[in-house]
C-alpha positions in Angstrom: 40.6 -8.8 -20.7 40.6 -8.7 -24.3 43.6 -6.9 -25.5 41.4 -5.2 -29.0 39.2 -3.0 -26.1 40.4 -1.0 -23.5 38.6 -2.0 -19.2 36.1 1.6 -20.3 35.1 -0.5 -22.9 34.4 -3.6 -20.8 32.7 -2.0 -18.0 30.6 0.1 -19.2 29.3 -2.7 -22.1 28.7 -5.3 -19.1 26.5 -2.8 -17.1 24.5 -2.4 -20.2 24.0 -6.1 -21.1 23.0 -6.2 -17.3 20.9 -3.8 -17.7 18.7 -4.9 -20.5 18.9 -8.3 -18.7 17.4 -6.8 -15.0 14.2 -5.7 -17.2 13.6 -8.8 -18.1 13.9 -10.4 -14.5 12.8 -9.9 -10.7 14.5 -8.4 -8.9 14.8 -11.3 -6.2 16.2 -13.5 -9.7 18.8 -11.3 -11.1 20.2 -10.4 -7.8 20.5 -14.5 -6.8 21.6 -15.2 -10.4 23.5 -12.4 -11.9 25.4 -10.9 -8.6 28.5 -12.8 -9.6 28.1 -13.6 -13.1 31.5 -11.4 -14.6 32.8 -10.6 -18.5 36.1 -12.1 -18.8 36.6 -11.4 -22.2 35.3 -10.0 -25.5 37.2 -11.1 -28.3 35.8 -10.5 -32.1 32.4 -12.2 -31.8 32.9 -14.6 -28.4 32.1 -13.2 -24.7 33.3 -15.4 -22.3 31.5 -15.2 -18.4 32.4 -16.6 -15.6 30.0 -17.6 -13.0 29.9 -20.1 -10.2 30.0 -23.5 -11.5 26.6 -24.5 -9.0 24.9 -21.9 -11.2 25.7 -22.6 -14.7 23.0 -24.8 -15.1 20.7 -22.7 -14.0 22.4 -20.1 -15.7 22.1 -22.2 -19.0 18.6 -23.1 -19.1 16.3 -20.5 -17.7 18.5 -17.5 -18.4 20.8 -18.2 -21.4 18.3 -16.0 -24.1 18.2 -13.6 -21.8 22.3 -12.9 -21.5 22.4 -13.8 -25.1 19.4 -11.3 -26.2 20.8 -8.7 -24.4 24.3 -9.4 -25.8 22.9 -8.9 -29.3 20.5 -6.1 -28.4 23.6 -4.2 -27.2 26.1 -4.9 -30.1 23.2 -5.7 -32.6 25.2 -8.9 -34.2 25.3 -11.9 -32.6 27.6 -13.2 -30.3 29.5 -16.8 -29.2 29.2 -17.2 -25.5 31.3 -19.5 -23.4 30.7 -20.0 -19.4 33.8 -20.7 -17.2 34.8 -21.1 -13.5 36.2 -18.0 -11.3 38.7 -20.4 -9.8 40.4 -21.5 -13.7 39.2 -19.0 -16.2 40.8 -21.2 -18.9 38.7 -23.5 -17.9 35.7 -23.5 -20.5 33.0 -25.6 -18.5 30.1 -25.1 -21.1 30.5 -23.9 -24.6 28.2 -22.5 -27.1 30.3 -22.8 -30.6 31.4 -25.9 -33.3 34.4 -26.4 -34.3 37.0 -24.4 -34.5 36.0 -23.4 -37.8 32.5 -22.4 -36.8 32.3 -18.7 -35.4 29.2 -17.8 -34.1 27.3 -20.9 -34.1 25.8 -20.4 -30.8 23.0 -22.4 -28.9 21.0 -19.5 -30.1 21.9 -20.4 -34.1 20.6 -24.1 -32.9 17.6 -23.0 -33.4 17.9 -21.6 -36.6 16.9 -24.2 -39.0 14.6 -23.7 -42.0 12.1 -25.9 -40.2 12.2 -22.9 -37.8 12.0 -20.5 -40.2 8.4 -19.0 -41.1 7.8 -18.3 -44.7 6.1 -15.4 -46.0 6.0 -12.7 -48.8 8.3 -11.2 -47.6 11.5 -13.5 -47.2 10.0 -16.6 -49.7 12.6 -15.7 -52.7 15.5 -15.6 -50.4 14.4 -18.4 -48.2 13.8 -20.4 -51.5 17.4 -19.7 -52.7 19.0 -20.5 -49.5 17.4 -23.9 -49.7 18.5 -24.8 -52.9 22.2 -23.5 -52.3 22.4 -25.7 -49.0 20.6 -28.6 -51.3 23.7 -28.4 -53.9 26.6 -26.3 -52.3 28.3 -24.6 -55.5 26.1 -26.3 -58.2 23.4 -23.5 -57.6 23.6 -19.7 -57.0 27.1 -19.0 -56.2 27.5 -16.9 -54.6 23.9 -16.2 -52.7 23.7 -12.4 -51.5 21.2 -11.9 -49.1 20.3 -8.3 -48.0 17.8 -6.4 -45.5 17.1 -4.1 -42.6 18.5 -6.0 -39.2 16.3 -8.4 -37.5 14.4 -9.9 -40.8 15.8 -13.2 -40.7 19.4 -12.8 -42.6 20.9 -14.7 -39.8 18.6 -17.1 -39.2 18.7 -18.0 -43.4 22.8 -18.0 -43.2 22.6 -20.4 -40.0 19.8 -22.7 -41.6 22.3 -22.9 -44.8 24.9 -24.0 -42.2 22.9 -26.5 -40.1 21.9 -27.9 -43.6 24.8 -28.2 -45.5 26.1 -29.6 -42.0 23.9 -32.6 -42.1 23.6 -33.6 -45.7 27.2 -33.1 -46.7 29.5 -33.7 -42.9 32.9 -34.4 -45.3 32.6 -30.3 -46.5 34.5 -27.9 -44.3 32.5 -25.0 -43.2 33.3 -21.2 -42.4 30.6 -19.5 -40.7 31.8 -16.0 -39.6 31.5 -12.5 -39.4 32.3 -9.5 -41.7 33.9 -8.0 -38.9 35.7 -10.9 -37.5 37.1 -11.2 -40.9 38.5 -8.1 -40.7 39.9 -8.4 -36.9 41.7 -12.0 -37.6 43.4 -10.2 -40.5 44.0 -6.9 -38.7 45.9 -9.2 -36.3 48.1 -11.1 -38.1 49.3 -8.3 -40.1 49.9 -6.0 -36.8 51.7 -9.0 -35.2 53.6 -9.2 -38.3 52.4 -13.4 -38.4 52.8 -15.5 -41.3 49.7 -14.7 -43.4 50.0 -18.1 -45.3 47.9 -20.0 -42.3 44.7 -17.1 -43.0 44.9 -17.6 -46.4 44.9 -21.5 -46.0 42.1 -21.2 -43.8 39.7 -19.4 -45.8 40.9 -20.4 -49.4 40.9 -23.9 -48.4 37.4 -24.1 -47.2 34.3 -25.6 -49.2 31.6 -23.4 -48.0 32.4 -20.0 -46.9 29.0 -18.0 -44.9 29.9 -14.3 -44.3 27.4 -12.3 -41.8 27.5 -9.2 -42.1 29.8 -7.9 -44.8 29.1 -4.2 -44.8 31.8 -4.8 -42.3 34.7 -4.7 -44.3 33.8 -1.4 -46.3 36.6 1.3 -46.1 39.0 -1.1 -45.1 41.4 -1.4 -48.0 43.8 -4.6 -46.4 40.8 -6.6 -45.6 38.7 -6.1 -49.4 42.0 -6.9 -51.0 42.2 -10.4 -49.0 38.1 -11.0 -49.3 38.8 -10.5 -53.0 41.2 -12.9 -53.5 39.8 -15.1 -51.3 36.4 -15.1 -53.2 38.0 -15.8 -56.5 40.0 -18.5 -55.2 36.8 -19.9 -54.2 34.7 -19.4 -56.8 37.4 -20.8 -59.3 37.1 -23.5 -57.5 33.2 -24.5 -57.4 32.9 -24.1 -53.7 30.4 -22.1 -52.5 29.9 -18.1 -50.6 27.1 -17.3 -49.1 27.2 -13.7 -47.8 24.9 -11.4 -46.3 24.4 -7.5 -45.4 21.7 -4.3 -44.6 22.0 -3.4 -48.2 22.5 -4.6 -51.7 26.3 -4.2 -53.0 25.1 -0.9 -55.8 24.5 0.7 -52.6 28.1 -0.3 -50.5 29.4 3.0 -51.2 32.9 1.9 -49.8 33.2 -1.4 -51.3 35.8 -2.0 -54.1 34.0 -1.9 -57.4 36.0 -5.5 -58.1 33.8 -6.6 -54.8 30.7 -5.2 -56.1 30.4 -6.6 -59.3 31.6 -10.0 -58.4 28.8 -10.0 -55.2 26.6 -9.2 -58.3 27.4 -12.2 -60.5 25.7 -14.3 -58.4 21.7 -14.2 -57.2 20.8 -11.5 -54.8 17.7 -11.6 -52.5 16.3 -9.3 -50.6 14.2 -9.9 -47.2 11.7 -7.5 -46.4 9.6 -6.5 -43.6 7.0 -9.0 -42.6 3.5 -8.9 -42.8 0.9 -9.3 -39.7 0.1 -12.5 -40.9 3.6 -14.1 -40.9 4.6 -11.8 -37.8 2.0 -13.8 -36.0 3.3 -16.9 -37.3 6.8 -16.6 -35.8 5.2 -15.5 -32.7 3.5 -18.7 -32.7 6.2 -20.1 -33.4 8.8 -19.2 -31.2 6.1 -19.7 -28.3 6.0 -23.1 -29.2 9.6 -23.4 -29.0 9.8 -22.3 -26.2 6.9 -24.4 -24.8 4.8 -21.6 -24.0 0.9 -21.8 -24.3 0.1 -18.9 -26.0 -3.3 -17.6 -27.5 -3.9 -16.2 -31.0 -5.3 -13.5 -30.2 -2.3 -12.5 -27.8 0.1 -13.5 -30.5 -2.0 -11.3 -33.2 -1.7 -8.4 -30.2 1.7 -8.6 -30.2 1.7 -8.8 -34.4 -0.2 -5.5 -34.6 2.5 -3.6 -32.4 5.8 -5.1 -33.2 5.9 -4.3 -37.2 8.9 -3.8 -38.7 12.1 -6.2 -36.5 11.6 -10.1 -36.2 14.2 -10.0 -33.2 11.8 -7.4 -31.5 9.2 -10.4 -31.8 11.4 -13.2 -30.5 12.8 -10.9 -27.7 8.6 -10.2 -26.6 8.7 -13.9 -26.7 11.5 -14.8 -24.7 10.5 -11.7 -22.0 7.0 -13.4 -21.5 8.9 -16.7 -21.1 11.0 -14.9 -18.5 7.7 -13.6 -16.7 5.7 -16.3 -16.8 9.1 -19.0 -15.6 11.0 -16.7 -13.3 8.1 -14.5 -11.8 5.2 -17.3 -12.2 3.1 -14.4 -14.3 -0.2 -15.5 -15.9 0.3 -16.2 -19.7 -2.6 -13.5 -20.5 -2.6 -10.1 -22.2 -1.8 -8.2 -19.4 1.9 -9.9 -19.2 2.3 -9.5 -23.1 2.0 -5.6 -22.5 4.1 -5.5 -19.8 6.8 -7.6 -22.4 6.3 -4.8 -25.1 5.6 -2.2 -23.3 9.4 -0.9 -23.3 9.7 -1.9 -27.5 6.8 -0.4 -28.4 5.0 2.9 -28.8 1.6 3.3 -30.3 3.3 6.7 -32.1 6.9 5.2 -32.9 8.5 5.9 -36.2 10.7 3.5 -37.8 14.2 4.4 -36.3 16.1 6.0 -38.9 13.4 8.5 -38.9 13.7 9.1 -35.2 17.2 9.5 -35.3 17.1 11.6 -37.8 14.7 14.3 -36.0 17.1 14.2 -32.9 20.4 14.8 -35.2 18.4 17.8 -36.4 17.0 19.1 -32.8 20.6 18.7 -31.7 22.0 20.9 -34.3 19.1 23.1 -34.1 20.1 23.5 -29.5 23.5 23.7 -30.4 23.8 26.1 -33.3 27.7 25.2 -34.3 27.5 22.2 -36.6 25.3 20.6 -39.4 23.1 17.7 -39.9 25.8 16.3 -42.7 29.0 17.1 -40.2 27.2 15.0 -37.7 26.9 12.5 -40.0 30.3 13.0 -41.2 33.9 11.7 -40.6 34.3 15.5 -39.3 36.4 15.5 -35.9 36.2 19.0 -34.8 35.2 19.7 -30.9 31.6 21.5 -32.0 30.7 18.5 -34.6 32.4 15.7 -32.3 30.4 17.4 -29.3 27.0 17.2 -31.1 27.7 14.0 -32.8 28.2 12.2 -29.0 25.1 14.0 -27.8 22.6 12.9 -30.1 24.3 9.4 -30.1 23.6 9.0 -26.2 20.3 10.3 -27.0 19.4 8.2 -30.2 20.4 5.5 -27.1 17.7 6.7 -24.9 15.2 7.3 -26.8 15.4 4.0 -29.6 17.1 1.1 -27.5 18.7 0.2 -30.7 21.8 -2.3 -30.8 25.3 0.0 -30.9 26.0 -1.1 -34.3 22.5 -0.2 -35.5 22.9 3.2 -34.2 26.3 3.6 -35.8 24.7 3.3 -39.2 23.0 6.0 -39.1 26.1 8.1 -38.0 28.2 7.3 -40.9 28.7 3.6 -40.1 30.6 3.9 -37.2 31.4 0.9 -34.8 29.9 -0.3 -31.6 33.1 0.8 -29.9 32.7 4.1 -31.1 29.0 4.6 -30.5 29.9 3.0 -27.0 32.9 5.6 -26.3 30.1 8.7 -27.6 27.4 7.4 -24.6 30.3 7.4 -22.3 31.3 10.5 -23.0 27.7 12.0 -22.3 27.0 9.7 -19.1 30.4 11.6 -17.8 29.8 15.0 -19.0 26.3 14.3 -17.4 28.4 13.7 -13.8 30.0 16.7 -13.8 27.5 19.0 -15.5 24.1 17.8 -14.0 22.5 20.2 -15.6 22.8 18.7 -19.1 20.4 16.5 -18.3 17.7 19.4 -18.5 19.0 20.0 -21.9 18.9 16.9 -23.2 14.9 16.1 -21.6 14.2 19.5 -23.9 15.6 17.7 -26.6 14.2 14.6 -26.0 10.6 16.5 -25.5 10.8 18.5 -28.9 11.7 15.0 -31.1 8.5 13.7 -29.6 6.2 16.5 -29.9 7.9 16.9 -33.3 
């Protein structure tokens, strides 16, 4: 196991990836498919599983969105997967990543390609920009900061860029990470006490530099001092940043002023939600890529409940595939509810809304802490207690990814908003009776 989590960690993130996966299969087809499939490893942004080697093709082609969905949905960013053999666990039998160089560029990231990329109202300034800057890399808007909610299409733009730049220009070196990978690979060479000259050389001397994610680096002091000189070496140099995050850099309260204003010499664009019309589209879409048959009138159903996430979309996509592959499930309306039925509900208020009602129906049970200390970097037992208990619920109730939920409790990490669920799911074991609490809690958000 990865040495940067502790086995906790492992276990209890596997049994929720499996999780999210069962509800998307048969019974009879997760238990022949999934009963040995094991996390060897989780390191920065690649999961490597091991799984019999008769299986992996199966594995691969009917189930590899599902594990990969599920993987994202958990985390909420995406993730590099790798399959190997239980006999050689070195042994990488089928890999989903480029060259060394490439981090997260994922079977799933194939797809992402502006030919795959539906244009509307509410993405056509950023898509436009990312065009042009994988057109002419560092001759057009350098850098390109592209910011909105998760699951608009960030991603999708940053891999498209990649993908693009790829194929018209194949002599440029490419770096295609993540915010937080950034972080970790420096983390570790300065707590190994390793030659930092080789980071340096690898991200200074790139040509093209793609950065998910960035909010990532806030608060930490080490890593914004080596993004900072790494941007301006690049910069100086013509070659060309893309970056993206959830919000514009005026609103990256930790971020060094020196970062903000030099993310702010460049062009920013936003992406917003979509509108029905282009939600139907990449429904459409991804059916086709998928090379499902799907009517317009169940694509516009889908579009009229799914308003505010594109990954929501694709996922209700992928799940029909799953039905209507695995369990031989008419592709009619009846299957497309039973895809959204656990996404959406006909009286659901965008997430940070929700959470924000349990925070305060959790301080208003316990009485000992605030709304702001549960937001807070507060650590005392009443604050830390509340904080873990509306957490676990926030999990219950939303199904949001671990990071998305973290935002909204003072941008804490998947590891943390993993360790707060725990916490609850073993307080639960010894204390049954909790449960009763937390169903009151639960009941009052919702009536509320």
């Amino acid at each position: 196991m990865d040495n940067n989590y502790d086995s906790r960690f492992f276990e209890n993130l596997w049994q929720m990836v499996l999780e999210d996966c069962r509800k998307s299969l048969s019974e009879t087809a997760f238990n022949v498919w999934f009963n040995d499939l094991k996390l060897v490893s989780f390191e920065d942004s690649k999961v490597v599983l091991s799984v019999a080697q008769f299986k992996q093709k199966i594995i691969v082609t009917k189930f590899f969105n599902i594990i990969n969905g599920a993987f994202e949905k958990v985390l909420g960013f995406p993730i590099e997967i790798e399959f190997v053999t239980p006999e050689d666990p070195k042994n990488v039998t089928m890999r989903f990543n480029g060259n060394d160089k490439t981090q997260m560029f994922t079977a799933k990231n194939m797809e992402n390609t502006f030919d795959t990329f539906v244009v509307g109202n509410s993405n056509r300034f950023a898509h436009a920009a990312s065009q042009a800057v994988a057109a002419t890399p560092g001759r057009a808007y350098n850098p390109l900061f592209i910011y909105g909610n998760s699951g608009l299409g960030k991603t999708h733009l940053l891999s498209a860029i990649n993908h693009e730049i790829r194929n018209s220009y194949p002599d440029l070196d490419i770096i295609y990470t993540h915010g937080e990978t950034f972080a970790n690979e420096l983390i570790s060479y300065l707590q190994n006490k390793k030659d930092t000259t080789v980071f340096h050389n690898k991200y200074r001397g790139t040509d093209v530099l793609l950065v998910d994610d960035i909010q990532f680096i806030e608060g930490k002091d080490s890593t914004q001092e080596e993004f900072f000189h790494t941007f301006d070496t690049l910069i100086n140099q013509g070659k060309q940043i893309v970056i993206t995050s959830d919000r514009p850099p005026k609103k990256m309260n930790q971020l060094d002023d020196r970062l903000k204003t030099r993310f702010e010499r460049g062009l920013i664009a936003d992406v917003q939600p979509p509108d029905l019309e282009t939600r139907t589209a990449i429904i459409k879409r991804k059916a086709e890529f998928l090379n499902l048959e799907m009517s317009h009138e169940i694509a516009v159903y889908i579009a009229e409940r799914l308003k505010t996430n594109i990954r929501q979309l694709e996922g209700a996509v992928n799940k029909i595939q799953a039905y209507v592959v695995i369990d031989n499930a008419p592709m009619n309306l009846k299957t497309a509810q039973l895809a959204i039925k656990d996404i959406y509900n006909d009286e659901s208020l965008p997430a940070p809304a929700v959470i924000k009602r349990i925070i305060e129906e959790v301080v208003r049970m316990t009485g000992e802490t605030t709304v702001d200390d549960v937001r807070s970097k507060k650590k005392d037992a009443a604050t830390s207690r509340a904080r873990q208990l509306a957490i676990y619920i926030a999990r219950e109730v939303t199904q949001l990814p671990l990071k998305a939920i973290g935002e909204e409790f003072g941008g804490r990490n998947h590891t943390t908003v993993l360790y707060a669920i725990n916490e609850i799911k073993d307080e639960l074991k010894r204390h049954p009776n909790l449960q009763t609490e937390i169903d009151e809690i639960i009941k009052n958000v919702k009536e509320n």
